[in-house]
C-alpha positions as CSV (number, residue, x, y, z in Angstrom):
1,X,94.3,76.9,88.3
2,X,97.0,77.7,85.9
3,X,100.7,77.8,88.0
4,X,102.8,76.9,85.6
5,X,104.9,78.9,82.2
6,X,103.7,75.6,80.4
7,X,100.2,76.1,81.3
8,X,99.7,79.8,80.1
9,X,98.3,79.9,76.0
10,X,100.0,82.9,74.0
11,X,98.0,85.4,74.9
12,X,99.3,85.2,78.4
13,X,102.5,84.7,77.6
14,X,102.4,88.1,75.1
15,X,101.4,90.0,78.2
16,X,103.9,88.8,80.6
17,X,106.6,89.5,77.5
18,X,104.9,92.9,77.1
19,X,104.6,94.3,80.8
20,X,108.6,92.8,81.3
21,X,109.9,95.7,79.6
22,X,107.1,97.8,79.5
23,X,104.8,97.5,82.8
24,X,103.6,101.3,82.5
25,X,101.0,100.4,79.3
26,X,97.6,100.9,80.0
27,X,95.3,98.0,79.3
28,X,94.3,99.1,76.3
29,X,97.8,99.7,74.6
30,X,98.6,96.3,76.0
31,X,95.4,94.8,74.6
32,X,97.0,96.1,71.0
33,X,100.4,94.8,71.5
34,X,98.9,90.7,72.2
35,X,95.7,91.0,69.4
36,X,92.8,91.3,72.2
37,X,90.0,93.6,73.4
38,X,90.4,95.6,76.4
39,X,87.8,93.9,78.4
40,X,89.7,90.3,77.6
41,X,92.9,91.8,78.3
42,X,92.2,93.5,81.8
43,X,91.1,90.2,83.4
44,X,93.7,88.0,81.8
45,X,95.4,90.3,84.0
46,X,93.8,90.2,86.9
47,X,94.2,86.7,86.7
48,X,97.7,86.8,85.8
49,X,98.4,88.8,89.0
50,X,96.4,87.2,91.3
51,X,98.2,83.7,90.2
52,X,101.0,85.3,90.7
53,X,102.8,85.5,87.6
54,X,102.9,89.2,88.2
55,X,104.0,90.3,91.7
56,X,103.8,93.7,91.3
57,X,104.8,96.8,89.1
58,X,107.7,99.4,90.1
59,X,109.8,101.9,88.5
60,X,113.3,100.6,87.4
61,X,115.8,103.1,89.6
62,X,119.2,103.6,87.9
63,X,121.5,102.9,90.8
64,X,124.2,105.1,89.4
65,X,122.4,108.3,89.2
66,X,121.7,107.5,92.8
67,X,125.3,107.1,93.3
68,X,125.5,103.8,94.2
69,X,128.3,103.0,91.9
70,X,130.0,100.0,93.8
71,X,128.9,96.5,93.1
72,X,130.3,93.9,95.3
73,X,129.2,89.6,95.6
74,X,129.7,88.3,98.8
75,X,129.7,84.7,99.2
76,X,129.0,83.7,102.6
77,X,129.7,80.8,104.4
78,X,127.8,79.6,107.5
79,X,128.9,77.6,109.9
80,X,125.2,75.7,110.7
81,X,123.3,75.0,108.0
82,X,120.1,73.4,109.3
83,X,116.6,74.6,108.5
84,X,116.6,76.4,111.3
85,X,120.1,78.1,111.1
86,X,118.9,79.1,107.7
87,X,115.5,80.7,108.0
88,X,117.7,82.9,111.6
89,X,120.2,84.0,108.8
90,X,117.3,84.9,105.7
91,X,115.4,86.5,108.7
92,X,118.3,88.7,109.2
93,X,119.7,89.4,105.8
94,X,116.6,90.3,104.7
95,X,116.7,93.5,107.3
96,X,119.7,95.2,105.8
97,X,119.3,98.2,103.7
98,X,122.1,98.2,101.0
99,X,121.9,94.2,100.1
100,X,120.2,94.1,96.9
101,X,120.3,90.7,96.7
102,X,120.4,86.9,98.5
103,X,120.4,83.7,96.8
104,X,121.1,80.5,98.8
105,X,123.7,78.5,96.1
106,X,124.4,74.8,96.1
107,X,128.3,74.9,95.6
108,X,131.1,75.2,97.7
109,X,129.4,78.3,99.8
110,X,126.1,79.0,101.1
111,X,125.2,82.3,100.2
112,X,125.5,84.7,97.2
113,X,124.6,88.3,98.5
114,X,124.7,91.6,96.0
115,X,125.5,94.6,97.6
116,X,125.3,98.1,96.7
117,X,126.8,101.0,98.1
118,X,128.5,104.6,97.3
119,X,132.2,103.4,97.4
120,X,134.5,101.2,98.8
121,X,134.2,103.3,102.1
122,X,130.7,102.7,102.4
123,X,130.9,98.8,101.6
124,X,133.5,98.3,104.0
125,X,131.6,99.5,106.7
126,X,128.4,97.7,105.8
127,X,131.0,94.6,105.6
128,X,131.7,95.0,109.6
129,X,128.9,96.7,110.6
130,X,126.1,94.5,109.6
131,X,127.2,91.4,107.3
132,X,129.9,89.8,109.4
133,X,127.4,90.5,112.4
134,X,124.8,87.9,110.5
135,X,124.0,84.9,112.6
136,X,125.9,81.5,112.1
137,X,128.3,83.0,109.7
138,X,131.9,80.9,109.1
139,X,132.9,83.5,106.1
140,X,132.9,85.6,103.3
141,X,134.6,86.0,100.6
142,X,134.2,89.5,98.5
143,X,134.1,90.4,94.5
144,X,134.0,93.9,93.4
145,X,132.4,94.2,90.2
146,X,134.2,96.6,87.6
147,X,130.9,97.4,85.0
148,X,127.5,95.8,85.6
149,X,127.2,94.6,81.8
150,X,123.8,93.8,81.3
151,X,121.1,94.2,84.9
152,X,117.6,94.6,83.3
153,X,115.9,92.0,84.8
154,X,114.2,89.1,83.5
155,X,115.7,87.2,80.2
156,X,113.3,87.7,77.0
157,X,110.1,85.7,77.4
158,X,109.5,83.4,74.8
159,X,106.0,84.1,74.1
């Protein structure tokens, strides 16, 4: 069983590359793009997704047009951070709407949350309504971003 970006031959990588920025072709436009028959193709895929290289297909939403226009990083800071302490606070995180993101960070805080919201309003009360209400937190510190630069996703994949 392949589980590993090492293990996958070209082909493999060329559809992963391929469905990255394009995940709408149909098997057979994708079986053109990497050089192979449809049939081929379709259970590369299957195979690729039931590995799970690919966990799934969605439409890319533009925040802005939704009016989300404020960016802010959080780091947090936790008070206890045990196993235990840190599953209570993922399980918690994980239930509020407007973070976009969590990473858990080795460095001189514990957590790295992305947040989106309409404006400053907005992220304020999300701030201390629902984040400084998460369990075994010490602190935060915020960081409003000015222009999202570059937020497509995954980097090029070398194929």
């Amino acid at each position: 069983m392949q589980n590993d970006w090492n293990d996958l031959d070209r082909h493999d990588r060329a559809i992963l590359s391929v469905l990255a920025s394009d995940g709408r072709l149909s098997v057979a436009d994708l079986a053109r793009h990497i050089g192979l028959s449809k049939s081929p193709t379709q259970a590369r895929l299957k195979r690729l997704e039931t590995q799970g290289f690919i966990r799934g297909y969605r439409a890319l939403i533009d925040p802005i047009r939704l009016g989300l226009d404020l960016i802010a990083f959080v780091e947090v800071r936790l008070v206890d951070t045990r196993e235990s302490a840190l599953a209570e606070f993922n399980a918690a995180v994980a239930r509020i709407g407007e973070i976009e993101q969590v990473h858990l960070i080795a460095g001189n805080f514990d957590y790295l949350i992305k947040i989106r919201a309409r404006n400053m309003t907005e992220y304020r009360r999300v701030l201390a309504e629902k984040i400084s209400t998460l369990p075994h937190l010490a602190g935060t510190s915020t960081y409003v971003a000015m222009q999202a630069v570059k937020e497509d996703g995954l980097p090029d994949l070398p194929v």
